[in-house]
VOTOR-31841 format. One line per field, with one value per residue (C-alpha): residue number from 0; z, x, y. Coordinates in steps of 0.25 Angstrom, whole numbers. Each point is the difference from the previous one (the first is absolute). Example, Ala and Ser with C-alpha at 12.3 -4.5 7.8 and 13.67 -1.06 7.14 Angstrom:
2
i 0  1
c3 31  -2
c1 49  6
c2 -18  14
END
This chain:
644
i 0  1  2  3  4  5  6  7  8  9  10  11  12  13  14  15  16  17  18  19  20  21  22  23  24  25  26  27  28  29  30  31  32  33  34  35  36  37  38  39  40  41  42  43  44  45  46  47  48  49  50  51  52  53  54  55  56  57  58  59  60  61  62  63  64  65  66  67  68  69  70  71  72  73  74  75  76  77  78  79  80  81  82  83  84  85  86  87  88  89  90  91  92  93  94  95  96  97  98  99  100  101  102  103  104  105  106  107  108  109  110  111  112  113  114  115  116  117  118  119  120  121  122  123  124  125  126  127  128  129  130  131  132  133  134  135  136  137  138  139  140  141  142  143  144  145  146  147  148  149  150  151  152  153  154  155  156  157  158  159  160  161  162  163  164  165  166  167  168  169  170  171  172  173  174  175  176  177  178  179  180  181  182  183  184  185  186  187  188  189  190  191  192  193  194  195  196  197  198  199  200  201  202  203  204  205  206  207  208  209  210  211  212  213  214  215  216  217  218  219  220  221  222  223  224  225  226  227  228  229  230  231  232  233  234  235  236  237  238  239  240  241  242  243  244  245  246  247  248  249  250  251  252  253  254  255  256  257  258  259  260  261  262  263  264  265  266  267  268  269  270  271  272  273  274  275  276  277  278  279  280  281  282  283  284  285  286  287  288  289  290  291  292  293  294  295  296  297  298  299  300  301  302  303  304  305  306  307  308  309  310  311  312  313  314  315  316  317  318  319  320  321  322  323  324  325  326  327  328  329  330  331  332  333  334  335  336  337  338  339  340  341  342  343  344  345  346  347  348  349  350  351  352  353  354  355  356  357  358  359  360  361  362  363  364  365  366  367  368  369  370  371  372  373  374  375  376  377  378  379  380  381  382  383  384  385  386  387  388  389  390  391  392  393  394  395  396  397  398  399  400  401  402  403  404  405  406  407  408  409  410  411  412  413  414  415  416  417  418  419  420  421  422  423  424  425  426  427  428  429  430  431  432  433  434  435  436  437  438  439  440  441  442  443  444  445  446  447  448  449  450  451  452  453  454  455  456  457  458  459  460  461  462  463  464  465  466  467  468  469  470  471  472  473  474  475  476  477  478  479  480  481  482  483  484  485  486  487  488  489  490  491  492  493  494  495  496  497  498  499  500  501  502  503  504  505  506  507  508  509  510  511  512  513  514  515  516  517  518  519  520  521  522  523  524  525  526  527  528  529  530  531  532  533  534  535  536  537  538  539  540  541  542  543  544  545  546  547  548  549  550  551  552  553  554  555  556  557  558  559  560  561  562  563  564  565  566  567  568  569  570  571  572  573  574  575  576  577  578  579  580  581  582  583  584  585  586  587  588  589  590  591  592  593  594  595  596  597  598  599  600  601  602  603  604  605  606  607  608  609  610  611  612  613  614  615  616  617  618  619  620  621  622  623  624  625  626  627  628  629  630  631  632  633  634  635  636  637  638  639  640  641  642  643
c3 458  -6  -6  -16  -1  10  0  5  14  1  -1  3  -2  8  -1  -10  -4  -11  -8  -7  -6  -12  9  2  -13  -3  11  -3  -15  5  5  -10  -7  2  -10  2  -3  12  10  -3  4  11  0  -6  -15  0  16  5  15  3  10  -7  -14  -2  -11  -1  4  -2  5  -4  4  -1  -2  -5  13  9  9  -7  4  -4  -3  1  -3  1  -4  5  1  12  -2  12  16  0  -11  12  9  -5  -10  8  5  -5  7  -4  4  -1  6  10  -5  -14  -5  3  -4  -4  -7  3  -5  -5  2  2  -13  6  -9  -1  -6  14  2  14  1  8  13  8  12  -9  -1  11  0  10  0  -3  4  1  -8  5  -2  -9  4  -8  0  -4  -5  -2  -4  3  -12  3  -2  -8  -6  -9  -13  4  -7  8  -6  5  -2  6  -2  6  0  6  13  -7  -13  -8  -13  -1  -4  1  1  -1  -5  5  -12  8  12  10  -10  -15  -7  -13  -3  5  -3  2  -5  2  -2  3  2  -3  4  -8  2  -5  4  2  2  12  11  -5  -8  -14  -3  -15  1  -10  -2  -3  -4  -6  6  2  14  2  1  1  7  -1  2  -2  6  11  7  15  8  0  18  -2  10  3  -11  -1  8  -8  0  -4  -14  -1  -14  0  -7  5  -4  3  -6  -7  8  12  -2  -1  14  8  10  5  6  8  5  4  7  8  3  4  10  5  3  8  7  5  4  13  6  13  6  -12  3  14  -3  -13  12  10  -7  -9  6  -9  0  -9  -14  -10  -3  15  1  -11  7  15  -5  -10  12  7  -10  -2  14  8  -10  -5  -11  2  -2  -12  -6  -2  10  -8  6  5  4  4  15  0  -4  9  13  -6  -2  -12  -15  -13  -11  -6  14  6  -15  2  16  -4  -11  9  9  -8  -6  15  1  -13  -7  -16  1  -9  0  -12  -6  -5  -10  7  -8  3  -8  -15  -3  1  -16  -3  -12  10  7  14  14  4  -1  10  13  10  4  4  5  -9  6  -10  1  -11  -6  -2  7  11  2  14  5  15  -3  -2  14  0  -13  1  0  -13  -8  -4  -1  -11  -5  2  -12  -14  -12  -9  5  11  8  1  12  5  12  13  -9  -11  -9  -10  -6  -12  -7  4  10  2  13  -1  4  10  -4  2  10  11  -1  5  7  8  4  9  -1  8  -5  11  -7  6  -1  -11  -8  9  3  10  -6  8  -6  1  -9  0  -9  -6  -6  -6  4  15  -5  -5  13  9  -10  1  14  8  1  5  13  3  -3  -15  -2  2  -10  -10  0  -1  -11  -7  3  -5  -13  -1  4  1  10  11  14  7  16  4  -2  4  -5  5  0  -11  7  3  -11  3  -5  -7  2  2  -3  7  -3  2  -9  -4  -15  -2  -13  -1  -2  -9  6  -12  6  7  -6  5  -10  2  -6  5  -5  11  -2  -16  4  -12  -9  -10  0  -3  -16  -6  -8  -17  -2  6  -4  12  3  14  11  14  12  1  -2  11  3  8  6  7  9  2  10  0  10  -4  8  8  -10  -12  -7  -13  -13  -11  0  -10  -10  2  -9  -4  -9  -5  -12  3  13  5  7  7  6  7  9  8  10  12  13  10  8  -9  -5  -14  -3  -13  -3  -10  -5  -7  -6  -7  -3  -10  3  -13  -12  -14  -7  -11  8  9  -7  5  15  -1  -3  12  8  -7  4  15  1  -6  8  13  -4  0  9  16  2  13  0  13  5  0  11  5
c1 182  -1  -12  3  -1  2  0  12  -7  3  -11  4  -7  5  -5  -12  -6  -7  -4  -11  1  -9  -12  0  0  -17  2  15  -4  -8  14  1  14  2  4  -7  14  6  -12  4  15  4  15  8  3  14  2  -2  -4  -4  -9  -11  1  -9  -7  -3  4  -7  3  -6  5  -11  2  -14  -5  1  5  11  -3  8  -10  6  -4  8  -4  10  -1  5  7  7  -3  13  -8  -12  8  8  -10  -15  -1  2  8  -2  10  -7  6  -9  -4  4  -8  -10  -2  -15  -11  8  -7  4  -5  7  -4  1  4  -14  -4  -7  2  2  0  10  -9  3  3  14  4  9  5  10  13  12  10  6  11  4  -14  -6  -11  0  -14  -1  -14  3  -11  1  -8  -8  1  13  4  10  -4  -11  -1  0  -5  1  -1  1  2  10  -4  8  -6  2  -4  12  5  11  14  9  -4  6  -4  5  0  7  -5  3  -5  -1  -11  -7  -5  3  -7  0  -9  3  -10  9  -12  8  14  10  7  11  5  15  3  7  5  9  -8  -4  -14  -7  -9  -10  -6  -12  -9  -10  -7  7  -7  7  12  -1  13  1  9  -1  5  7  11  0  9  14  3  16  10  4  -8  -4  -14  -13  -1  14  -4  -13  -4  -10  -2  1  -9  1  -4  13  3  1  11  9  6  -11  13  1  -14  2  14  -7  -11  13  7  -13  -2  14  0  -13  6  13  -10  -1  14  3  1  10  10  0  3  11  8  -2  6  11  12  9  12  -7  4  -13  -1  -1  -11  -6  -1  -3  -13  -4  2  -10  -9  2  -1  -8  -12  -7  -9  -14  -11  -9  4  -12  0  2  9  10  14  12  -1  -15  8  10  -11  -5  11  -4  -4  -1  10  -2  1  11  9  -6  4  14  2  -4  8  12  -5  0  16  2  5  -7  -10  -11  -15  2  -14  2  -8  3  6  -14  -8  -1  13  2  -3  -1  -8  -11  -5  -5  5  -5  13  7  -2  11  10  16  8  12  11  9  16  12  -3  -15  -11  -1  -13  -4  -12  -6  -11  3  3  12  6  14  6  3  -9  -15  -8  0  -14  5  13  -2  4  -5  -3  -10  0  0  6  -7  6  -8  7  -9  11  -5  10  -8  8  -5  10  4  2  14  0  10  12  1  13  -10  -12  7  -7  11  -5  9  -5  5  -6  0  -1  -8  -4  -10  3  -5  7  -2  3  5  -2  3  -5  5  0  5  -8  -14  1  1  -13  -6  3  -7  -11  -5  2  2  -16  -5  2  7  -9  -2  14  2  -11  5  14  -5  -7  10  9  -12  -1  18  1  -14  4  7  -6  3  2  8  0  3  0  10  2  -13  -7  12  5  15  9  -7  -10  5  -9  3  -7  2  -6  0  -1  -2  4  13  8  0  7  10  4  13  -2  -10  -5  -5  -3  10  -9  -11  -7  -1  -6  -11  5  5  -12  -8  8  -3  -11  7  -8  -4  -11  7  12  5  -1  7  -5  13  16  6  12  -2  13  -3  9  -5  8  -4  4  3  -4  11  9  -4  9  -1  1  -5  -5  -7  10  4  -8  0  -11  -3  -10  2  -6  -2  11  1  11  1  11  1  11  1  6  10  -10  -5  -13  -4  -2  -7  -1  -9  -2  -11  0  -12  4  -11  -11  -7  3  -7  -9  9  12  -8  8  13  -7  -5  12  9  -13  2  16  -5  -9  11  10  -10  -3  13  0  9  5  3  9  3  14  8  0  -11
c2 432  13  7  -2  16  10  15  7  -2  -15  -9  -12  -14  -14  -14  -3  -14  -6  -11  -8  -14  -6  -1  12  5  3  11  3  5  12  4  12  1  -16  -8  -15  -4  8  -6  -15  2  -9  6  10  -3  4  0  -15  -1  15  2  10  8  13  -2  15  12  12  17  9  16  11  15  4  1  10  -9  -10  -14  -12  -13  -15  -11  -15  -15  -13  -13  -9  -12  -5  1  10  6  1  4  13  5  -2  13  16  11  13  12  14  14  6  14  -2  -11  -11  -14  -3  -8  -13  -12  -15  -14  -12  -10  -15  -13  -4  14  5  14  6  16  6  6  12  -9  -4  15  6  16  3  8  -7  8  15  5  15  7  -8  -10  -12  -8  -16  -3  -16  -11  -15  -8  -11  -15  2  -16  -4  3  13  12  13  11  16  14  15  12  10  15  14  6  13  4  -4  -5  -11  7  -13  -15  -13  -14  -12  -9  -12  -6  -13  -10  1  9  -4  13  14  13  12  11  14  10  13  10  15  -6  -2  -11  -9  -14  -8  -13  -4  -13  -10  -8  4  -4  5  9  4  13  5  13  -2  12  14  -2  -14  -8  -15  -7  -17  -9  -17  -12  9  -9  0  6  -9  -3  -4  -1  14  6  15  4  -1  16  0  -10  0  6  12  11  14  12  12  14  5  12  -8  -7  13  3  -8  -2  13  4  -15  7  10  -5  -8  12  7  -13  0  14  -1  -10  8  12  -5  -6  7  -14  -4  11  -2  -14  1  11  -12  -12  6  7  9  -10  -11  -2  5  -15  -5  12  -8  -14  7  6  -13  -8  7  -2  -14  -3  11  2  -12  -2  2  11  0  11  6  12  11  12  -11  6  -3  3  -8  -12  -1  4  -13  -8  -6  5  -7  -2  14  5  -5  2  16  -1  -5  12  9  -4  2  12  5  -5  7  -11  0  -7  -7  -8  -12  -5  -13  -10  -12  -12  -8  12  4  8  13  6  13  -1  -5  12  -8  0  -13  -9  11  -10  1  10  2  13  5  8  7  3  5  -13  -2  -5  -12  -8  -4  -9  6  -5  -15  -6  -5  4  3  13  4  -10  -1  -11  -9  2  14  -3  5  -7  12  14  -2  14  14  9  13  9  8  14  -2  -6  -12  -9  -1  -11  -13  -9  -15  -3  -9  -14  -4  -10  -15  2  6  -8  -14  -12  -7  -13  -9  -15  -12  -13  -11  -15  -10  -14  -5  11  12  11  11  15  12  13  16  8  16  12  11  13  -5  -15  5  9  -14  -7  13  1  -14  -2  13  2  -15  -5  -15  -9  8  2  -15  -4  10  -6  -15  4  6  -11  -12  9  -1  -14  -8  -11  8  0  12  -3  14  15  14  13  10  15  -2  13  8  10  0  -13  -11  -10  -13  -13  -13  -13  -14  -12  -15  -3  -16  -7  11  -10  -12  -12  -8  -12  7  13  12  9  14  11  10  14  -2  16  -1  13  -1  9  -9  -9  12  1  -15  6  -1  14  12  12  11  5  -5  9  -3  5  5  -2  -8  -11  -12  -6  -14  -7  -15  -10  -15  -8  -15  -11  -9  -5  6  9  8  -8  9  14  9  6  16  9  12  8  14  5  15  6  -16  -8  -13  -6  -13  -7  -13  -5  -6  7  -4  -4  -10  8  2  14  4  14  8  13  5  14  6  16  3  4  -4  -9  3  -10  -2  -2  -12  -12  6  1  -14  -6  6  -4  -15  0  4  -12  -9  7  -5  -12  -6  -11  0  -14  -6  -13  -11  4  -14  -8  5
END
């Protein structure tokens, strides 16, 4: 969960819990701020079945100190042991050096109106990770006794190391389950501020000022975040509002190019090792392109991820004596790299598709969470993705993809491309799944599938990215999950992974299971569904409505091949009719026949070359997606040969 308001130095909060039912409710009314009629819910009044709702919501950012301090104070309700289990305890993410979490407090408030105080036992500080040279600190706090139907409440209070005013900050009006009532009181000190709505959901706000000194913010009945099939990040929709002193939201871009260029350019300081090695594996008789992919092959495959990041002074030759670096690292490495061939060369930072998006009205760094390399020729600039083992030459990850712009570009030459960039998506034609599928039927109705998955572009990258780093045993227990999830009755009794390590061809995926009940027995007649791998796609769009656009992970084609093999003295009677679909980028096309060997071939292709699908356009997806399960569903009949 996040914190429900955040300076520009993210401060972020994850999984609360509370509640408190009627016998509670003589201790529950000291709860300042609660109405009794809040205190007595035992659901959410317009979100049946939710696990928790905060009752209230409270933030408070403070200039008139000399140190500014943001103060927050929250109130839910549990209802549900879900509800116990994600929202029982507090993690709060603070930046080492800039600010410091403080004066936590809260008590856990039981049904039958005991109170139990949260003790300094329950309160753990650690670092929870490393990000470049920032130290991020978790101070997180486990309440006590939480039941269905407690009420937790908390504060704290964040204050600056430094003595320092709030130039920028952002609340988080919309959280994880719905919110009765969200305030936010802003007392701006000698800051000017002002304030903009933002995320994908529009949520009322009202405004008030009742003291030149203060600003009062509040929001009611504040639905939860939607979670739909292929729905857009909570930071990419959550509803907030950003403020921010006016001034700061002209050209805040640039001094964050500069601090990149300034980092690159340390970087490249020290590279003896790196020209040695650039004059050592190119020749001058390869193309500027195969210069391109011999030096993104080395990264890929001779510097693996690792390091923290945190060693400051870190350059390129320190990276390859260790063999290893971090994302930023090895994209820096693979620039320098090609800066040394003297091919034109670029570092790409990138808000990731899981982050808020990239708006340049909202003067913080924060969503700028991953990397890519650009290269430029006569016609533009090219995106490539060292850092991502495996990627493909010439594509990026999907997280990596924009929809909208989502990058800006920076060069070792103290150049700034200081438009904002989308990193292209690549087409459905070379992201393609081919799955070979030979259907063997039994007795009883079982049947015994053979399988080989391969693909093409970023369905290989899938394949290597869920398998590449486990060892046999979890490769095998990752692949019958998935296959449980697809198709619940299957039994897997075989599998191997090939070339899934290797970063030359493609992986291939074999695997071998029974499936009991596949076929339905008719009298003289088998029947069988002849789409085994309804790949899940279409189930995912039944829903009649939808509050977010769709987003696939990415665009992609699927062609499946699958044989069945019919039993002694069965031939085909009837087969699912040829179907052919297309709502703009989607397409579906299906065909059944038997061979001259006597198999029955059915073959479907599924392409997807979108990447998303506006809210208002969802009717048109959804019904494709209908004409796709139809189109599956249509029945393979197997009749008794004559005679025999």
């Amino acid at each position: 969960m996040r914190a429900t308001g955040r300076p520009s130095a993210m401060l972020l909060l994850a999984g609360w819990a509370l509640g408190a039912p009627s016998g509670a409710l003589r201790a529950a009314t000291q709860l300042e701020g609660i109405d009794r009629s809040a205190i007595v819910l035992m659901d959410c009044p317009d979100d049946p079945g939710c696990p928790a709702v905060i009752l209230r919501d409270e933030t408070t950012v403070n200039n008139d100190y000399l140190r500014a301090r943001i103060e927050k104070r929250r109130v839910l309700k549990v209802f549900t042991a879900e509800g116990v289990a994600s929202w029982s305890d507090v993690n709060l993410y603070s930046r080492a050096g800039e600010e410091v979490v403080r004066n936590l407090k809260g008590s856990t408030i039981l049904p039958d109106g005991r109170r139990l105080e949260l003790s300094r036992d329950n309160v753990q500080v650690k670092t929870a990770f490393k990000r470049g040279g920032t130290r991020i600190l978790l101070k997180s706090a486990t309440f006590p006794g939480v039941v269905p139907g407690s009420i937790i409440e908390y504060s704290y209070d964040v204050i600056t190391e430094q003595a320092a005013n709030y130039f920028s900050f952002q609340w988080d009006i919309q959280e994880q389950v719905p919110v009765l009532d969200a305030r936010l009181d802003l007392k701006p000190g000698g800051i000017a501020f002002d304030w903009l709505a933002v995320g994908g959901e529009s949520v009322p706000v009202v405004h008030e000022h009742p003291f030149p000194a203060i600003h009062h913010f509040i929001a009611k009945n504040v639905p939860a975040l939607p979670h739909e099939p292929f729905g857009p990040s909570d930071e990419a929709w959550r509803a907030r509002m950003n403020l921010a002193h006016p001034a700061s939201r002209m050209g805040w871009l640039v001094p964050y190019q500069m601090a990149l260029i300034d980092e690159l350019r340390r970087f490249m300081e020290k590279r003896a090792a790196a020209q040695s090695l650039v004059k050592s594996i190119l020749n001058d008789g390869q193309s500027r392109m195969q210069k391109i992919g011999t030096l993104y092959r080395y990264v890929q495959e001779k510097v693996k991820p690792g390091g923290d990041g945190a060693a400051a002074g870190t350059s390129v030759d320190d990276v390859l004596e260790r063999g290893n670096g971090t994302d930023l690292e090895r994209t820096m490495l693979f620039v320098a790299l090609l800066s040394e061939a003297g091919i034109d060369a670029g570092l790409v930072s990138i808000v990731s598709r899981e982050g808020s998006p990239l708006n340049p009205s909202v003067p913080t760094t924060d969503p700028f969470d991953t990397f890519a390399a650009a290269v430029k020729d006569e016609s533009g600039w090219s995106y490539l993705d060292p850092a991502t083992p495996h990627c493909p030459f010439g594509m990026v990850a999907p997280e990596k993809q924009g929809i909208v712009p989502n990058g800006i570009i920076v060069k070792p030459d103290r150049t700034r491309i200081t438009e904002s960039i989308t990193v292209p998506s690549t087409p459905a034609a070379r992201n393609v799944l081919l799955r070979d599928v030979t259907v063997e039927i039994g007795e009883g109705g079982a049947a015994r599938v053979s399988v080989v998955d391969e693909g093409e572009g970023l369905v290989d990258l899938d394949h290597r990215a869920r398998y590449a780093a486990l060892d046999d045993a979890a490769r095998r227990s990752a692949l019958e999950s998935w296959l449980k999830e697809t198709l619940p009755a299957a039994e897997l009794e075989s599998a191997s992974f090939d070339e899934i390590e290797t970063y030359a061809g493609k992986a291939r995926i074999r695997y071998r299971f029974s499936l009991p009940g596949a076929v339905s027995i008719a009298g003289d007649r088998l029947i069988l569904s002849p789409s085994l791998f309804e790949d899940g796609i279409s189930a995912r769009f039944t829903a009649d409505r939808r509050r977010t656009p769709v987003r696939f992970p990415y665009r992609r084609k699927m062609v499946e091949r699958i044989a069945f093999t019919l039993p002694p003295g069965y031939v085909l009677g009837e087969g699912p009719r040829p179907s052919s679909v297309r709502e703009g980028p989607l397409s579906l096309t299906t065909v059944c026949a038997q061979d001259e060997e006597g198999k029955v071939i059915f073959s479907r292709r599924l392409e997807i070359d979108a990447m998303v699908w506006p809210v208002e356009e969802y009717p048109r997806l959804k019904g494709f997606f209908d004409q796709v399960r139809e189109a599956g569903s249509q029945p393979l009949v197997l009749k008794r040969e004559e005679g025999s």
